[in-house]
C-alpha positions, 0 to 999 in steps of 0.5 A, a space after each residue: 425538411 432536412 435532419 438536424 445533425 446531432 451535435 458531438 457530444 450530445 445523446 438523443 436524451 438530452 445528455 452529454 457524453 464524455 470521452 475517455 481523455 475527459 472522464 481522465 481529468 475530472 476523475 483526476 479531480 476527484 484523486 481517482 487514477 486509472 491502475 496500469 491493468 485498467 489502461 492496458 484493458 481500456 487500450 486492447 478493448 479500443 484496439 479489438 473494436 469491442 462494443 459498449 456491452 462486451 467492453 462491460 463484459 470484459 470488465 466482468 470477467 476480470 474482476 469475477 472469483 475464480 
């Protein structure tokens, strides 16, 4: 029996999963807007092909005191 292909946009446990175009306009919604520096940071991490975990870790680091 073939594998059923996993439609886009969907996990494996029954959730969606929203992209970054799609996060943009719901949080715009909500009056939330990405500040320059986050978009900057957002483009380099899609550039450097950085995964999930170290994108998280990225972002920590940013906003860490000194």
């Amino acid at each position: 029996m073939p594998k059923e292909k996993q439609q886009a946009g969907r996990t494996g446990k029954g959730g969606f999963v929203v992209g970054r175009a799609g996060f943009a306009k719901i949080s715009a919604v909500e009056g939330i807007r990405l500040k320059p520096a986050m978009t900057k940071r957002a483009a380099e991490a899609t550039a450097k092909g950085l995964s999930a975990e170290e994108y998280r870790r990225t972002i920590l680091r940013s906003y860490r005191k000194s």
